[in-house]
N, C-alpha and C positions, 0 to 999 in steps of 0.2 A: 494233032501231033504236039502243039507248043504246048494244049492243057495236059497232055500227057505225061510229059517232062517238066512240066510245075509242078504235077503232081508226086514226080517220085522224089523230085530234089525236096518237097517237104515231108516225104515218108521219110528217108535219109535223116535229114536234118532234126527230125523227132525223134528217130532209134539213137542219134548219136547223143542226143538229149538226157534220156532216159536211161543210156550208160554210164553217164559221166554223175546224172545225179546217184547212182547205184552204187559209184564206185565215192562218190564224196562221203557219201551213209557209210561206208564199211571203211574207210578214212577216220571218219568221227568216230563209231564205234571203238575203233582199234584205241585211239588217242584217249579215251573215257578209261579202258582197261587198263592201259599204262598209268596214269593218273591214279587212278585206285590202285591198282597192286603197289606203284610208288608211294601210297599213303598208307599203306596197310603195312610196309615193310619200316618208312621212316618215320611213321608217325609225323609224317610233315605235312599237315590238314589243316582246314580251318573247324580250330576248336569248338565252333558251335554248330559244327554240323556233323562231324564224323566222329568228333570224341569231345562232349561236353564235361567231361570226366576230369581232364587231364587235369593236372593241378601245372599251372607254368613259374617255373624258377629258374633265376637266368645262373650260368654259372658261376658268374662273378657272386654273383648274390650266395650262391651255396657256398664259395670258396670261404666268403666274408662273413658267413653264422656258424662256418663249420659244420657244412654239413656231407656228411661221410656215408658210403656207401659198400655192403660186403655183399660178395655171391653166394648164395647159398648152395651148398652142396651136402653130399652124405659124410658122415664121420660119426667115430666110435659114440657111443652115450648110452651110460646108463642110468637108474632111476638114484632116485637119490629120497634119504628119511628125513624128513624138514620136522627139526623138532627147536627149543627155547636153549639158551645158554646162557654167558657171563665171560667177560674178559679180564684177566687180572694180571699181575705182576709174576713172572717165573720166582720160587724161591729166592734165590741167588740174585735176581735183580732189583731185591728191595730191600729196603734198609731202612733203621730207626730215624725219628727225629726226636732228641733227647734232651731234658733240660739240665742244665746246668748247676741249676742250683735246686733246694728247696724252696715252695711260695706258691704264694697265687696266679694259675693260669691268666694271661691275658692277650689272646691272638687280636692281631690288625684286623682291621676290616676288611670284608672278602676274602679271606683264610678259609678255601672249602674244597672237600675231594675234587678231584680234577685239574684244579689250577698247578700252571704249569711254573717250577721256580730253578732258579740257577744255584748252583755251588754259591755257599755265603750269604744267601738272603735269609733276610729276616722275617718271620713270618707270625714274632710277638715278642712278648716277656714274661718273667716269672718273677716276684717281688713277694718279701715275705715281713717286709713293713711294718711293724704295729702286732707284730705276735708275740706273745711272750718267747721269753727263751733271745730272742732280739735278732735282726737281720745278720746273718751270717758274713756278707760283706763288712755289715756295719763295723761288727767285732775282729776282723778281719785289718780291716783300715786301724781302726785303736791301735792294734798290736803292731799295722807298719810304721805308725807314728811315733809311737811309743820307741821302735826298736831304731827307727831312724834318727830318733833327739839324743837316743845314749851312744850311735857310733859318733856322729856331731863332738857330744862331750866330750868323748875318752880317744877321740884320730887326734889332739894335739896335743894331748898328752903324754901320748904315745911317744910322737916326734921329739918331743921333749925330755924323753925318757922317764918318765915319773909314773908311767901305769906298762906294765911288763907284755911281751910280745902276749903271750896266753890269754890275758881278758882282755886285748885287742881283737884277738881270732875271734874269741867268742861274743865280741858284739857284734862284728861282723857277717859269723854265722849268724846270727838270733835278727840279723837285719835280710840277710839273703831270703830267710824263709820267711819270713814275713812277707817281704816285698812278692814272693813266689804264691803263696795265700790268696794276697791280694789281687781281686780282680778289677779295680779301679771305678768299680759303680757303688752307690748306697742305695739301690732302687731293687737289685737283683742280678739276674742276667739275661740275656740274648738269647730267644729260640731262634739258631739257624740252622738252615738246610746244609748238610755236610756235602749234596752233592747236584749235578742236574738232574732233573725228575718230575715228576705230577705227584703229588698228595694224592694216596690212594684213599684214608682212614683218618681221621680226627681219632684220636685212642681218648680227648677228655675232654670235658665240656668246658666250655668258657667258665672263668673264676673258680676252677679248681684244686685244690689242692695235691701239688707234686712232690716229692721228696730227689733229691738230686741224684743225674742218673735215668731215671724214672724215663719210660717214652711216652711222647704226645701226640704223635704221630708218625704214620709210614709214607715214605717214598718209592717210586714204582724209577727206575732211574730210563725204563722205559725203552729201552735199546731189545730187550728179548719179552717176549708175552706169553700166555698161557690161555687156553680159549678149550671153556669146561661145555662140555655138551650133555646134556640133561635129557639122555634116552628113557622114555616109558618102555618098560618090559616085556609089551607083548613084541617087541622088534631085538630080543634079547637072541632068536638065533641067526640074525643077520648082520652082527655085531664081529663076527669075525674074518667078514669080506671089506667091513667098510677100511678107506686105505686112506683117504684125504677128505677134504671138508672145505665150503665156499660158507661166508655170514656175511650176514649185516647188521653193525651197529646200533644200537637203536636211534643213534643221533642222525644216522644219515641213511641216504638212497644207494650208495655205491654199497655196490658186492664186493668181500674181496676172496680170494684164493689163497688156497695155503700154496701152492705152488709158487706163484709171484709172488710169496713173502718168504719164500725156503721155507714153509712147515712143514713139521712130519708127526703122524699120530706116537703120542706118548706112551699111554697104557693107559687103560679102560679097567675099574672094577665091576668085569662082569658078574662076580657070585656074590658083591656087596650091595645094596641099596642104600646106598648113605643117606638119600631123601626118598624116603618110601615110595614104593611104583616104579623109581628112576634109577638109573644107570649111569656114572659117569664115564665118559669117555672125554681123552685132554688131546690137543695139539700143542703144539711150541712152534713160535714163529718169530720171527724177527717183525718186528714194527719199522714201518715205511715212516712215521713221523705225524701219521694222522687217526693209528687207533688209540684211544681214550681207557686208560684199565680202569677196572672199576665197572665200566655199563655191561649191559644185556647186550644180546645179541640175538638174532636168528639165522637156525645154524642150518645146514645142508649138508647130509651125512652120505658119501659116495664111495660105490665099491669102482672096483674095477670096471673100466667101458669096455662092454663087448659086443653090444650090439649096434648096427650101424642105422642112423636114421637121420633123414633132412632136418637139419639142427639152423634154430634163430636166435641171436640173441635177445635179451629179456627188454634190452634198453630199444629196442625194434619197437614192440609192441605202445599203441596206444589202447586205453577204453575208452567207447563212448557209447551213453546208454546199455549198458551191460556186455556190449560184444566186441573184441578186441578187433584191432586193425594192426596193418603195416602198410609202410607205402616202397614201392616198386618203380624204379627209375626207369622212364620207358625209353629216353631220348638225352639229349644235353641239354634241352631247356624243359622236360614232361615226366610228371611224375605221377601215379598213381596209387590211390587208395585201394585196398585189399581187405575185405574181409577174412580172418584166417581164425582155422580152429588150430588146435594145439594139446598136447599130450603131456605126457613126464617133464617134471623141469630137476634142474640142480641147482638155479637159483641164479645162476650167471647165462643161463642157457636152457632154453623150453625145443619140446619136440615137436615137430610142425607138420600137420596132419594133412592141412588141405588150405588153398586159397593162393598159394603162390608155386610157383615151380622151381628144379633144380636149374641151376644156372641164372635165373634173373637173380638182379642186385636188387637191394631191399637195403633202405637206409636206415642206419645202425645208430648215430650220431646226432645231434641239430634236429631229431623229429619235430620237436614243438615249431621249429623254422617252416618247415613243409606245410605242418599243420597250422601256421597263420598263412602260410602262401594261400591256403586250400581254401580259405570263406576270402582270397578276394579277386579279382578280374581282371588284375593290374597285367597288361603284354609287358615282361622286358622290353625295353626300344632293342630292332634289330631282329624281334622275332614277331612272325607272322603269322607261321604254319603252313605258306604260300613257296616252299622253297620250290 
């Protein structure tokens, strides 16, 4: 009987055994699942084992490169005709720069299209020196000299009464215009800028010969622009949808929009070819303070947006080795690399075909930041993945 009951108290004591470990196992299990699904929702892992991928940037650090983030979503866009252009001065906002006298050209140094000059600068002289016929100042000054030694002689004679009021007037007169003649230099005169502007044209070469009056050059006063777009003709029947237009400078990286600069297309001669094969078409925009008249451009010709599609901006996109990327902010401190295709652009904005989705953010801003974050290994302090 006693081995009886040793025996069931350790049947017992082994079934209770074998429950409790059954039930610790489906305890762990459960705890393994939350675990993962909480990694899989917060991305809060450790980096080298659930996601080797991520790229880590702490948010101070993004705040401090600027680096910005937009969600992508559907909106209107349409294709756009990427053709060559040119930036110049509107009629009405350029003006002569004119010399003064007759002589020989002679600009300062550094006097070249583009440079930017204020109302009153100088930007050379004109001198006629050593020409026969003789410096026009020179003869100029004579005549003031001359006309100012005989009021000299004949004002105290006057007072005296021994030379009559009438050839007092008239020395007087013959001094007025003289002195009015006189421009107070024996060298020439002064090329200045009548207004503020950039030098669009040099109109003459260095040591040229000017006659007074004469222009030497154009000023852009650069407040209004004109932006010529240079359509090839086989896109001559979709010339009458285009409505606005995005370029870039040839000096720089920024897109700009005629919207953000209040431009509105001008008129296009579409049955002219002024440069054979080409089309021009014009916008007028106001200049923000940073386009340059005078350079090229590449221009982006856009009709109306009517179709709708998952739209990136262009400043998103990286290349490397021939295949474009984006990175995709997956967390506050995780960021991810994206392979992405892409479709129609307008220049400020590409259509995005496949490799990210709607509603993730994809950083617009600071890329090149991300993309030093991405070759290195560095944890922000404070981040683990272990949350």
């Amino acid at each position: 009987m006693k081995y009886t009951s040793i025996f069931l108290l350790i049947s017992l004591l082994a079934m209770s055994s074998c429950n409790h470990d059954n039930h610790s196992g489906h305890s762990h299990h459960s705890a393994e699942e939350e675990v993962s699904e909480h990694e899989t929702h917060d991305h809060s892992h450790d980096e080298n084992k659930s996601n080797p991928d991520e790229i880590v940037l702490s948010p101070e650090a993004a705040e401090k490169y600027g680096v910005k983030v937009q969600t992508i979503c559907r909106q209107p866009f349409s294709d756009a005709i990427k053709v060559s252009g040119s930036i110049t001065g509107t009629p009405d906002d350029v003006t002569a720069i004119v010399a003064k006298s007759s002589g020989i050209v002679s600009f300062n140094n550094g006097i070249s299209p583009g440079m930017k000059l204020r109302s009153g600068a100088t930007i050379g002289a004109v001198t006629s020196k050593g020409f026969a016929g003789g410096d026009a100042d020179e003869v100029a000054s004579v005549q003031y000299q001359s006309a100012k030694k005989e009021l000299d002689r004949i004002t105290p004679l006057y007072k005296e009464g021994i030379v009559s009021a009438k050839d007092y007037n008239a020395a007087l007169a013959a001094y007025e215009q003289a002195r009015a003649a006189y421009s107070g230099r024996t060298s020439g005169s002064s090329i200045v800028s009548p207004a503020n502007g950039v030098i669009t044209e040099l109109l003459v070469n260095q040591g040229a010969y000017v006659n007074a009056g004469e222009p030497v050059a154009t000023l852009s006063r650069n407040s209004h622009l004109l932006l010529k777009a240079d359509v090839p003709q086989k896109y001559h029947s979709r010339l009458s949808k285009v409505t606005t237009a995005n370029f870039r400078p040839s000096y720089s990286d920024e897109i700009y929009s005629m919207a953000e600069l209040n431009g509105k297309r001008t008129s296009s001669a579409e049955n002219i070819a002024v440069q054979p094969g080409y089309i021009p078409v014009y916008f007028a925009f106001d200049n923000n303070g940073t386009i340059v008249p005078g350079s090229s451009a590449e221009v982006y010709l856009q009709s109306a947006a009517t179709d709708s599609a998952l739209v990136i901006p262009s400043s998103a996109l990286t290349e490397q080795q021939g295949k474009l990327f984006a990175y995709v902010k997956i967390d506050d401190h995780g960021y991810e690399k994206r392979n992405v295709t892409v479709g129609i652009s307008n220049g400020k904005e590409v259509e995005l075909l496949s490799g990210i989705k709607e509603g993730e953010n994809v950083v617009t801003e600071g890329v090149i930041f991300v993309k030093l974050a991405e070759t290195s290994n560095v944890v922000p302090e404070g981040h683990s993945h272990n949350h």
